[in-house]
C-alpha positions in Angstrom: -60.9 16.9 -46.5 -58.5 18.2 -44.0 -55.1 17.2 -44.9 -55.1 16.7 -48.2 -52.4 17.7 -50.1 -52.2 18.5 -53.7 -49.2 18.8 -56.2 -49.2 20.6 -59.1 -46.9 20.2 -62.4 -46.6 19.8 -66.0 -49.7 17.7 -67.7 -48.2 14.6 -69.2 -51.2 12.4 -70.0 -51.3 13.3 -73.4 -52.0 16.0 -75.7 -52.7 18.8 -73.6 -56.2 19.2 -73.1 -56.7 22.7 -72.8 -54.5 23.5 -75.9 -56.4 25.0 -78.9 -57.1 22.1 -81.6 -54.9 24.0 -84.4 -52.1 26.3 -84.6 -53.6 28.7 -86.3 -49.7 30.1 -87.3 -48.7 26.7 -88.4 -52.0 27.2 -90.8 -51.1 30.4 -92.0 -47.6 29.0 -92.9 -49.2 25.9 -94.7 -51.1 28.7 -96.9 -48.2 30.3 -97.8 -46.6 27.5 -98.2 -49.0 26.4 -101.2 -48.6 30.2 -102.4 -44.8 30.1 -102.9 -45.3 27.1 -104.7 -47.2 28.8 -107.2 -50.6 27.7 -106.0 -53.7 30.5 -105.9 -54.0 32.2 -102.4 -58.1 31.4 -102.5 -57.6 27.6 -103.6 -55.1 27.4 -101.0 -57.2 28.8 -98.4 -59.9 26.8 -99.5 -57.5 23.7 -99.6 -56.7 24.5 -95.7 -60.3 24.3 -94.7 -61.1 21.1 -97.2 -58.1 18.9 -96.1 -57.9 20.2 -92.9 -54.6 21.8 -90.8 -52.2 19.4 -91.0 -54.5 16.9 -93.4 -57.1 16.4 -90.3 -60.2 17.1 -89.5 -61.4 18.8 -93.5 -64.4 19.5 -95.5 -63.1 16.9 -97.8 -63.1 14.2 -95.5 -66.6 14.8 -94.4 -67.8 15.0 -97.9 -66.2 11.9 -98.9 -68.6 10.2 -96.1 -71.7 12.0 -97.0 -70.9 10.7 -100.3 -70.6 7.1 -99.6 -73.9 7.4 -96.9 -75.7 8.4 -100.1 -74.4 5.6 -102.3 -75.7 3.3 -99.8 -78.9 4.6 -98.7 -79.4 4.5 -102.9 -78.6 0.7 -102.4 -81.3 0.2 -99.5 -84.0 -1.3 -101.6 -87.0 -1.0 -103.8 -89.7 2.3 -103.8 -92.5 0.5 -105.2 -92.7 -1.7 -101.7 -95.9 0.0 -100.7 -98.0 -0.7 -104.2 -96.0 -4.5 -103.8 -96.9 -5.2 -100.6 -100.5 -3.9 -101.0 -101.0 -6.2 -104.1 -99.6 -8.9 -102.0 -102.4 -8.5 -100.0 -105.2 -7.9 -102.0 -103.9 -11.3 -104.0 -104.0 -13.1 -100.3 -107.9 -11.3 -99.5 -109.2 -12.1 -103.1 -107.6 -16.1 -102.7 -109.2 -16.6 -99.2 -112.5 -15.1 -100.7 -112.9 -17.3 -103.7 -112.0 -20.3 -101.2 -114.6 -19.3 -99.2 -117.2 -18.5 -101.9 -116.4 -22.3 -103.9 -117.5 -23.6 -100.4 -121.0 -21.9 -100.3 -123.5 -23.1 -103.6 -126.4 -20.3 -103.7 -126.5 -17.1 -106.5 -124.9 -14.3 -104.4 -121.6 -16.7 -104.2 -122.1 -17.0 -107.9 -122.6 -13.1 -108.3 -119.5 -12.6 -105.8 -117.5 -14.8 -107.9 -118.4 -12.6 -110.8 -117.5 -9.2 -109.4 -114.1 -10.7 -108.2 -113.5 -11.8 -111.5 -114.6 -8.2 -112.8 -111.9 -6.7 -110.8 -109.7 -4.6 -112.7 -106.3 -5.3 -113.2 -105.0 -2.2 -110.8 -104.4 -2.7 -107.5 -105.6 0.5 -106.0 -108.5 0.5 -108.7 -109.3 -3.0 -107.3 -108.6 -1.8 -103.4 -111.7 1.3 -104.8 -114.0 -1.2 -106.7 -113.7 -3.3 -103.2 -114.6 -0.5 -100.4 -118.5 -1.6 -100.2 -117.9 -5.2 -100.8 -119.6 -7.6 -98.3 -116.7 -10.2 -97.5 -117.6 -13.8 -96.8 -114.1 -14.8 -95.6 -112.8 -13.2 -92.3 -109.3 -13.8 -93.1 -110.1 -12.0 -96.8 -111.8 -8.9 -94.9 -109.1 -8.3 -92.4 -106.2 -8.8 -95.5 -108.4 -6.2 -97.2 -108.4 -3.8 -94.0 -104.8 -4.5 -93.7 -103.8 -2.8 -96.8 -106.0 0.6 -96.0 -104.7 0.3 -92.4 -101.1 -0.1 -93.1 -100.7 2.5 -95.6 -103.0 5.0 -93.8 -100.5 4.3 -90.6 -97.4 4.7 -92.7 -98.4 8.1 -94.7 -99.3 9.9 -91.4 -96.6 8.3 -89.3 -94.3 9.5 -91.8 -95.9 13.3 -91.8 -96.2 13.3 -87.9 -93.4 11.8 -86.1 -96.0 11.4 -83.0 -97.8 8.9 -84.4 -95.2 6.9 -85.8 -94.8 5.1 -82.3 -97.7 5.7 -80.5 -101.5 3.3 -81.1 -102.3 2.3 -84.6 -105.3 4.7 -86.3 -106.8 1.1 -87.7 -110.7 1.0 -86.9 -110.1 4.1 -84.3 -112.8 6.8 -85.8 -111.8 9.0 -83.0 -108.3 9.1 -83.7 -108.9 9.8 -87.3 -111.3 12.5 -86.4 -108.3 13.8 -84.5 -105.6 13.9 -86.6 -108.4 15.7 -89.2 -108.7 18.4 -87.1 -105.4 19.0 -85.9 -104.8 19.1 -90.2 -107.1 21.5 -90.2 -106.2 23.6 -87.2 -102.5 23.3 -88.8 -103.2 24.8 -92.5 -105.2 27.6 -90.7 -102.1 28.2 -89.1 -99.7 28.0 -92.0 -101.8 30.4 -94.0 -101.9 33.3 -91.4 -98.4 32.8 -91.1 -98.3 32.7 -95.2 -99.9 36.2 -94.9 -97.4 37.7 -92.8 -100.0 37.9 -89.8 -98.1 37.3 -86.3 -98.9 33.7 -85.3 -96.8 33.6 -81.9 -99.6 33.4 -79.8 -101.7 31.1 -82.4 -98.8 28.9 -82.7 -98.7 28.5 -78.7 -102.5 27.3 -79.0 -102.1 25.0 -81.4 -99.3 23.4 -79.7 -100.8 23.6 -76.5 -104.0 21.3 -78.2 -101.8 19.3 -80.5 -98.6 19.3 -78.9 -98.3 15.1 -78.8 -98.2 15.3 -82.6 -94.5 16.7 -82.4 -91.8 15.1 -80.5 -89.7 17.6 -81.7 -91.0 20.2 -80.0 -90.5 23.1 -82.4 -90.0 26.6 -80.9 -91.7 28.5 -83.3 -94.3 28.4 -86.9 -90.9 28.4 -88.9 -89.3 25.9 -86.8 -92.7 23.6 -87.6 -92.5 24.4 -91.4 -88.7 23.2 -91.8 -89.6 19.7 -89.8 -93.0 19.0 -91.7 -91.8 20.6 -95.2 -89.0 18.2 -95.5 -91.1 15.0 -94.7 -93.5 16.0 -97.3 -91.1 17.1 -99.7 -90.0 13.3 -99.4 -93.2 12.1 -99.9 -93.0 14.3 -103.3 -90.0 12.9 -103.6 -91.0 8.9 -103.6 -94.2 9.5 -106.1 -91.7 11.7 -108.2 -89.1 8.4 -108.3 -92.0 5.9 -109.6 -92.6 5.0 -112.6 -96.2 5.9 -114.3 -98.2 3.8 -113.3 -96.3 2.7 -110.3 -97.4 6.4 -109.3 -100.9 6.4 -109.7 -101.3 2.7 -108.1 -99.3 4.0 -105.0 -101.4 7.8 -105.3 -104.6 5.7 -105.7 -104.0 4.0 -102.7 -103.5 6.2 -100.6 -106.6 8.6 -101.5 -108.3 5.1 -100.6 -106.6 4.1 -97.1 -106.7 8.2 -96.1 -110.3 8.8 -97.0 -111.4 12.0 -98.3 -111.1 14.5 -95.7 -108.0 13.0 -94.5 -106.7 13.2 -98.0 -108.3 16.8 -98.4 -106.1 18.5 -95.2 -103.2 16.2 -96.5 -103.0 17.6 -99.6 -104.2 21.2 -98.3 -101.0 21.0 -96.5 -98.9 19.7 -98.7 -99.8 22.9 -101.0 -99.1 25.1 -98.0 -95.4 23.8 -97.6 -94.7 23.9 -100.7 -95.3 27.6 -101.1 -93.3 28.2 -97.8 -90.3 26.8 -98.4 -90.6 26.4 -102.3 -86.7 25.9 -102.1 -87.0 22.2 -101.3 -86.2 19.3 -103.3 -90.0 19.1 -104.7 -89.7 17.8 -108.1 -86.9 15.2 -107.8 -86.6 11.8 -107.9 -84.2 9.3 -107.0 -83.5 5.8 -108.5 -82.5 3.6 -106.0 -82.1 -0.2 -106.2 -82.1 -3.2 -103.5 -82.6 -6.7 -102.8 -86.1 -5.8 -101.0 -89.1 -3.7 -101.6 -89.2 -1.0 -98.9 -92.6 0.0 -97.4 -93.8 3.2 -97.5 -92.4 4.7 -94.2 -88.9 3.4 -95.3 -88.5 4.7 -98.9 -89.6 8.0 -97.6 -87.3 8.0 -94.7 -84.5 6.8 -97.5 -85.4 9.7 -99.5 -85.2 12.2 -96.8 -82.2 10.6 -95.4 -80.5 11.3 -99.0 -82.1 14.6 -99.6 -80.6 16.0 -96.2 -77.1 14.4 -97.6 -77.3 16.5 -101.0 -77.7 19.4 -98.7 -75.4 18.8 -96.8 -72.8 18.0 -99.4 -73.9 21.6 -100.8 -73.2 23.0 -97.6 -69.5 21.3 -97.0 -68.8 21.9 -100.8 -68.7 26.0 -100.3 -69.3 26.7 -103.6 -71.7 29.8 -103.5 -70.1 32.7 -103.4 -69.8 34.0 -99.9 -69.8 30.8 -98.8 -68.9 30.4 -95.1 -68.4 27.4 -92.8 -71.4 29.1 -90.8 -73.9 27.7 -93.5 -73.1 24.2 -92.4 -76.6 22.3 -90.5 -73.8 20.9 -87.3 -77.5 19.2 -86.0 -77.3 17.6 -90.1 -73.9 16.4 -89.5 -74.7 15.1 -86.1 -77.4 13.1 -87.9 -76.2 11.6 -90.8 -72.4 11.3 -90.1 -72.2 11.1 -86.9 -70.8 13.5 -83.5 -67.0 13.0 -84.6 -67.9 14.7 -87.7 -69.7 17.4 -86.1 -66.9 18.2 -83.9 -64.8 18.7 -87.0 -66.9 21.2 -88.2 -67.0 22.8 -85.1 -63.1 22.8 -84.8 -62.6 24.3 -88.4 -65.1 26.9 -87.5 -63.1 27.8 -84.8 -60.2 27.7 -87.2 -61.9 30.1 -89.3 -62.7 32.4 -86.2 -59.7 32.6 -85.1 -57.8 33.6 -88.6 -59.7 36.2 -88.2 -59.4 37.3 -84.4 -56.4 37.4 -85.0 -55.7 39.5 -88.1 -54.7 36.8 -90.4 -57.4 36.7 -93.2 -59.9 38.9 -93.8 -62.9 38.0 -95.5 -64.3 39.9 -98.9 -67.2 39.3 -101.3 -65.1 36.5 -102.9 -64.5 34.7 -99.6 -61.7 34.7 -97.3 -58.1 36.5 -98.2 -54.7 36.6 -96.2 -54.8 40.2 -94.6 -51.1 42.3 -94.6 -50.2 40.8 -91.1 -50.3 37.5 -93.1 -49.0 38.9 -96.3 -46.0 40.3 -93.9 -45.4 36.7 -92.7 -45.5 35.3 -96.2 -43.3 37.9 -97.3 -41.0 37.1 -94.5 -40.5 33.2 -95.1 -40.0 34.3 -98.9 -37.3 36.7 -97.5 -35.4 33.6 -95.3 -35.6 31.2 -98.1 -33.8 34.0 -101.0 -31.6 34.7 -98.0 -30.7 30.7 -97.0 -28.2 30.5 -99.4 -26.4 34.5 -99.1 -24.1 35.0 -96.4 -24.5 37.5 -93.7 -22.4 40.8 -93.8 -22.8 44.2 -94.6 -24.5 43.5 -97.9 -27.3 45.8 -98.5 -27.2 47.9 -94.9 -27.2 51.6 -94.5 -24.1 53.9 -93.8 -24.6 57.1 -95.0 -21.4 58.9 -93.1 -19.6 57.3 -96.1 -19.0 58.3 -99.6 -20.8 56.0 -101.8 -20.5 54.1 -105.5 -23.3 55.8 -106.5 -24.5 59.0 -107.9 -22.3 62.1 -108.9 -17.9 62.2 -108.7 -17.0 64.5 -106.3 -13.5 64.7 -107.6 -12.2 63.4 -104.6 -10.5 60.3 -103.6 -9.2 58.4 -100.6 -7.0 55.3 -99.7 -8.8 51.9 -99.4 -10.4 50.0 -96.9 -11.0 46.9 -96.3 -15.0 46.5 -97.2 -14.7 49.2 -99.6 -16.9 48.7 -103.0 -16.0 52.3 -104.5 -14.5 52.1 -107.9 -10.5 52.4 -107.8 -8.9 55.6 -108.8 -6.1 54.0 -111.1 -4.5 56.6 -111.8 -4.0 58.2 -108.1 -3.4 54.3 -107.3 -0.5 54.0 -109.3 0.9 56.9 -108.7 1.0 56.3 -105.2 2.7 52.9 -106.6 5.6 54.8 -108.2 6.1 57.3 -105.6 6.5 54.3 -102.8 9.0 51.7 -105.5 10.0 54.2 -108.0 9.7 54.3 -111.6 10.4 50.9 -113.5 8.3 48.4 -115.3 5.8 46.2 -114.0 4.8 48.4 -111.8 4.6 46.5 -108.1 1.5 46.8 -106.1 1.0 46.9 -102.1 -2.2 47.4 -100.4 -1.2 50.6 -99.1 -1.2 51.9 -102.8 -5.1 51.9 -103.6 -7.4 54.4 -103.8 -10.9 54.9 -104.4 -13.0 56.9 -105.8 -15.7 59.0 -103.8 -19.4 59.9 -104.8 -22.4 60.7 -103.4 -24.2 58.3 -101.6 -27.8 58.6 -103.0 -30.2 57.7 -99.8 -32.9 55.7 -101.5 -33.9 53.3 -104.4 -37.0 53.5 -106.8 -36.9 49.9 -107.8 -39.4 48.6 -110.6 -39.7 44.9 -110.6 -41.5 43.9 -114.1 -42.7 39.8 -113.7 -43.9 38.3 -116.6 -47.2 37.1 -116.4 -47.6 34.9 -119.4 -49.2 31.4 -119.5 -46.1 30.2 -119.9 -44.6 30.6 -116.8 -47.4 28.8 -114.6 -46.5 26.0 -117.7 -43.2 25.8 -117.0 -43.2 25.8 -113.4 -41.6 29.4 -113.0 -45.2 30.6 -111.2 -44.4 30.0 -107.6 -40.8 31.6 -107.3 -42.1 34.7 -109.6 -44.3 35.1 -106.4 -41.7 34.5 -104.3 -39.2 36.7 -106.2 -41.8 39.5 -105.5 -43.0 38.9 -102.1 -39.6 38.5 -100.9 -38.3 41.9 -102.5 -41.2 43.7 -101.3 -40.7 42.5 -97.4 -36.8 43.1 -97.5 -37.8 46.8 -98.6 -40.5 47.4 -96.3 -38.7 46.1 -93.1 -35.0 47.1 -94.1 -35.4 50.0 -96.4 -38.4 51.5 -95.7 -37.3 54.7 -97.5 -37.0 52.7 -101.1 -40.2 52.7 -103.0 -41.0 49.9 -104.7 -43.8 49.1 -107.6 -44.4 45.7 -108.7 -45.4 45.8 -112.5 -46.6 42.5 -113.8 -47.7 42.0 -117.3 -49.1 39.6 -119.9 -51.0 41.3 -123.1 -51.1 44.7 -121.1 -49.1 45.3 -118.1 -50.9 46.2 -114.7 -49.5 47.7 -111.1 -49.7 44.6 -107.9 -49.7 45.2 -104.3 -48.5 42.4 -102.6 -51.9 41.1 -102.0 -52.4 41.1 -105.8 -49.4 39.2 -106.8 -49.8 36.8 -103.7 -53.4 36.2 -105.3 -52.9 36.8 -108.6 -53.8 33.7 -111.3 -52.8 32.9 -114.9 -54.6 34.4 -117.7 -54.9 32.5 -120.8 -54.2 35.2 -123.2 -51.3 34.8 -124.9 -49.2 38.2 -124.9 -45.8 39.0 -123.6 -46.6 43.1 -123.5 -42.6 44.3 -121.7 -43.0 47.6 -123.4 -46.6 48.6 -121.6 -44.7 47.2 -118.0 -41.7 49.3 -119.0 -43.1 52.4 -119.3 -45.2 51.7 -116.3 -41.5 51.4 -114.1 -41.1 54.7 -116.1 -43.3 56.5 -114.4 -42.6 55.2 -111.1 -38.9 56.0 -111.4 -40.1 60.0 -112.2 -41.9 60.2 -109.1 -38.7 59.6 -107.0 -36.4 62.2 -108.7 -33.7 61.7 -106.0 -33.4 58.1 -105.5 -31.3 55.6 -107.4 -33.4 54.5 -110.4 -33.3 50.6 -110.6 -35.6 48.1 -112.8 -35.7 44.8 -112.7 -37.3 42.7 -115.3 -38.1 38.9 -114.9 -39.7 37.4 -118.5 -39.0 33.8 -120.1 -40.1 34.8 -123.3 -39.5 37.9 -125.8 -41.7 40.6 -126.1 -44.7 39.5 -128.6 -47.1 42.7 -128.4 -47.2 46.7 -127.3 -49.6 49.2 -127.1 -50.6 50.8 -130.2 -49.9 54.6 -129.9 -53.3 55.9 -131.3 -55.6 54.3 -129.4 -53.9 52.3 -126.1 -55.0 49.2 -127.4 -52.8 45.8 -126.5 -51.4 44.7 -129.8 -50.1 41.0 -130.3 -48.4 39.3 -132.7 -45.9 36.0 -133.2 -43.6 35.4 -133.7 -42.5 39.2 -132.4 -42.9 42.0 -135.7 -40.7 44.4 -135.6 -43.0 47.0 -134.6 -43.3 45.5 -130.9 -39.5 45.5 -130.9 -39.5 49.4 -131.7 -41.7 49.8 -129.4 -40.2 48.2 -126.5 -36.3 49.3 -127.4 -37.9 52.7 -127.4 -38.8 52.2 -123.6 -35.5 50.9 -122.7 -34.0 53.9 -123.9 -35.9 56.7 -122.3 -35.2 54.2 -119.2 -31.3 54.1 -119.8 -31.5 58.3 -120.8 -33.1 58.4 -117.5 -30.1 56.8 -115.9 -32.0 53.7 -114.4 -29.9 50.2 -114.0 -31.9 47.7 -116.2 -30.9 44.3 -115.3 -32.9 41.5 -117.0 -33.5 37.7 -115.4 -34.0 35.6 -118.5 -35.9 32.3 -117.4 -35.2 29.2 -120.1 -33.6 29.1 -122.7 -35.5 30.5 -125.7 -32.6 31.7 -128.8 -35.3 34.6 -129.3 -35.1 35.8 -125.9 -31.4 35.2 -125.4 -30.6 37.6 -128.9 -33.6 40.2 -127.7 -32.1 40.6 -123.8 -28.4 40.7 -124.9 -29.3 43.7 -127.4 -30.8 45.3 -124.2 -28.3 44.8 -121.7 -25.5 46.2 -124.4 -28.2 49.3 -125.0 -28.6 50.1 -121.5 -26.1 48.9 -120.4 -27.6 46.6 -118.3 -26.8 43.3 -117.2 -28.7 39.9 -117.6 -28.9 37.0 -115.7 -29.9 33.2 -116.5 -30.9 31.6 -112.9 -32.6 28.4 -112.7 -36.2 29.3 -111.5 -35.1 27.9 -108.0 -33.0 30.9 -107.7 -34.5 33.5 -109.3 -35.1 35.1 -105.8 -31.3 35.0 -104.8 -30.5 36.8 -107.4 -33.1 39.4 -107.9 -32.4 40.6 -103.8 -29.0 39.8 -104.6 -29.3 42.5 -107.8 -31.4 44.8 -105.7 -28.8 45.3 -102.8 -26.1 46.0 -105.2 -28.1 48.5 -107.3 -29.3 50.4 -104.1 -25.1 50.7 -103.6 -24.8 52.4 -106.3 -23.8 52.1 -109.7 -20.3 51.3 -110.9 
């Protein structure tokens, strides 16, 4: 209307309505946030879709109701209600009969009396033996009736959903007739379709003719196939779950209330759906208990009602490989567990979606996997949380104007600056000393006396980071900051020192070369082995493909070195406690590492007497160093290490 006037501002009546329903970032940290902890990058992606971003909305949840559904629909009641209720009423039919009969004194009573007495002990074998019977009670013929009507109703209300609530079939020829035909019209069209014959046009005729029959309205002949297979598969299902002879009473029966060419097309189309979708539940029962028999319409429904549930707790479980949350029925959900549980699967699929828009997983044969974008973010929190506890400064940054600790002497020297990490030039230093004070003894210091030492700056690193990959790491809770020792390095090299090269060598019986992907996905292998002479001769290599750079390896390891490769033919040897041969073998490594001119630092992890004696001999041979952090800061002091390496040697 003219006039009106509108203001517009910030939403405040609530969560905003038009946000997304995740933060897909916050997810991606809540991954690597598992990761760094030690967990496996698949279980933890798997873990964000199960419990759900931010412990809402998750596979887990959902199955946990599917789960308690089937409990109770297991609870609902008795399957052999049908054969009960049926011999309920034959017992009613056959009492008012002989009540009627003891009234009437002539020899066809007598003979009546006799054939009801005759009766076998069967119910549907009785309900058979009775079809020509002449009843002299009313109220005995119309029990009688009662149990071919009701079960004839139930067994086709159950296959055909459209007569379920329209007119009963009892004493309706017409109807029967009816029903026949459209059976027989329907196999005629399941077995062109069955022949791969194109039924589009046959399947719009016999819709057209026997549309009322399917309130569904399926769109097409496999459309039809899914809703009828899975009624009759719980039909299956409900004779499968009876005992013996509970079985052939309730089979019996209803050969007797169906007639034969009712029970003909009935079983000609059972045969039919189960060749189409022979996938179905078909040969199993369930045992379910309950207060009250259930009739035959509502054990069936039961049965279907828990059949769709197992499927649908294999859809939310995701166990298949290639699993995706595509495979979950949302029309199932909607079903059994409601629209609120539909909508979570719909948000989680949007989840998944955008992960993937975006760039943050990828998905592979084995399921989804972060993709580098997300390996870049993980790498970065690693980086901040090694970095939370070292000060900011000019650790570790490029200056290549100045001279250097590292490589070769130049001969040279100059006075000291503040910053400086050159090694002194004591004897220019105190000379300068005795020049400035004179001779005499101590010898007095002043700032102005030091000098340093110049080299050549070297412009790059080849680092080698060797991570133990032994059970006993994951055992002893050193898993997750291995991971986040590695990720961390590799992210401060990549975005600070891009010209470094740097090979992450982890190794358990044998050793093996990791990207980042690899050690962020990497899980324990139970063979035992501690193979450090396989990973050193791997950073070997690596170092003699970057001739110029500063040589550096890094070794992480909690236990000593319990098997090598044997030289003949490459094969992993392991022994323990360690034989002497693995020691060889791995001191032999160390010292074409330390001929090579490489630092070799080692991080011991624990406190094993073994390992202490075996890395001391090390450092003194290589003249390396060795650390002990607690596993909480093993990253601090690996970046820590790596910057001052990169600086040079002293």
């Amino acid at each position: 209307m003219a006039g009106n006037r509108f203001r517009y501002g910030q939403w405040r009546g609530g969560p905003d309505p038009l946000a997304p329903p995740y933060d897909v970032q916050a997810a991606v940290d809540q991954v690597g946030a598992e990761v760094l902890a030690g967990g496996s990058l698949r279980d933890a992606l798997r873990d964000l879709l199960r419990r759900g971003p931010q412990g809402r909305g998750g596979l887990d949840g959902l199955t946990a109701r599917a789960r308690r559904l089937r409990r109770e629909a297991l609870r609902r009641g008795e399957l052999d209600g049908a054969v009960t209720r049926a011999r309920a009423l034959l017992d009613q039919a056959l009492a008012a009969e002989r009540d009627e009969l003891a009234r009437r004194d002539d020899e066809a009573a007598r003979f009546a009396e006799t054939m009801l007495d005759d009766l076998p002990r069967s119910t549907a074998q009785a309900v058979r033996d009775l079809s020509d019977y002449r009843w002299a009670s009313d109220e005995a013929r119309q029990n009688y009736q009662r149990i071919l009507d009701g079960l004839r109703d139930d067994v086709l209300g159950q296959r055909f959903a459209g007569l379920r609530d329209s007119a009963r079939l009892a004493g309706d020829p017409a109807v029967q007739e009816r029903v026949a035909e459209m059976m027989r019209d329907l196999n005629a069209l399941l077995a062109r379709h069955a022949r791969a014959e194109d039924t589009t046009d046959a399947f719009a005729e016999f819709m057209r003719r026997h549309g009322d029959f399917f309130p569904e309205r399926p769109r097409d002949v496999d459309e039809l196939i899914d809703i009828l297979a899975r009624r009759s598969a719980a039909g299956q299902r409900l004779l499968n779950s009876l005992s013996q002879r509970q079985r052939e009473e309730l089979a019996g029966l209803m050969r007797e209330s169906l007639g034969d060419r009712l029970a003909a097309e009935l079983d000609a189309l059972e045969g039919n759906l189960r060749a189409l979708r022979p996938d179905l539940r078909w040969g199993r029962g369930e045992r379910m208990q309950g207060g009250q028999p259930l009739g035959y319409g509502e054990a069936t429904g039961a049965l279907d009602e828990i059949a769709e549930l197992d499927d649908l707790l294999d859809q939310l479980g995701q166990a298949h490989p290639g699993a995706t949350l595509d495979d979950i029925d949302v029309d199932a959900v909607t079903r059994t567990l409601g629209r609120d549980a539909a909508d979570d699967v719909r948000r989680l699929r949007e989840l998944e979606r955008e992960l993937r828009r975006q760039g943050w997983v990828t998905r592979d044969a084995d399921g989804l996997t972060l993709s580098p974008k997300a390996l870049r973010r993980l790498g970065g929190t690693a980086l901040r949380q090694v970095f939370a506890e070292l000060t900011a400064g000019p650790r570790g940054q490029h200056d290549l104007r100045s001279a250097g600790a590292a490589g070769e002497v130049t001969g040279a020297s100059r006075p000291w600056e503040y910053g400086d990490e050159q090694p002194l030039d004591v004897v220019r230093t105190l000379t300068r000393a005795v020049r400035r004070a004179g001779p005499g003894v101590p010898v007095q210091l002043a700032v102005e006396d030091f000098e340093v030492v110049e080299t050549e700056r070297r412009a790059s690193a080849a680092v080698a980071l060797c991570v133990d990959l032994s059970y006993s790491m994951i055992s002893q809770g050193r898993w997750g900051p291995m991971k986040q020792t590695g990720l961390a390095l590799a992210h401060l090299m990549a975005t600070r020192f891009p010209q470094d090269a740097l090979q992450i060598i982890g190794f358990g019986r044998r050793a093996e070369t990791l990207t980042q992907q690899e050690l962020a996905a990497i899980e324990p292998d139970m063979m035992q082995g501690t193979n450090l002479q396989h990973a050193l001769r791997l950073a070997g290599r690596h170092l003699r493909r970057h001739p110029d750079a500063e040589p550096v390896v890094l070794v992480v390891t909690d236990g000593e070195p319990t098997a090598h490769l044997d030289p003949d033919d490459g094969e992993a040897l392991f022994a323990w406690p360690s034989s002497a041969e693995t020691i060889e073998a791995t001191v032999r490594e160390v010292d074409r590492l330390a001929r090579y001119g490489a630092t070799l630092n080692l991080f011991m992890l624990g406190d094993d007497p073994g390992l202490r004696r075996f890395v001391d001999a090390v450092a003194r041979r290589s003249g390396g160093r060795v650390f002990t952090p607690d596993a909480d800061d093993l990253g601090e002091y690996v970046v820590s290490d790596y910057l001052r390496a990169r600086r040079g040697r002293r």
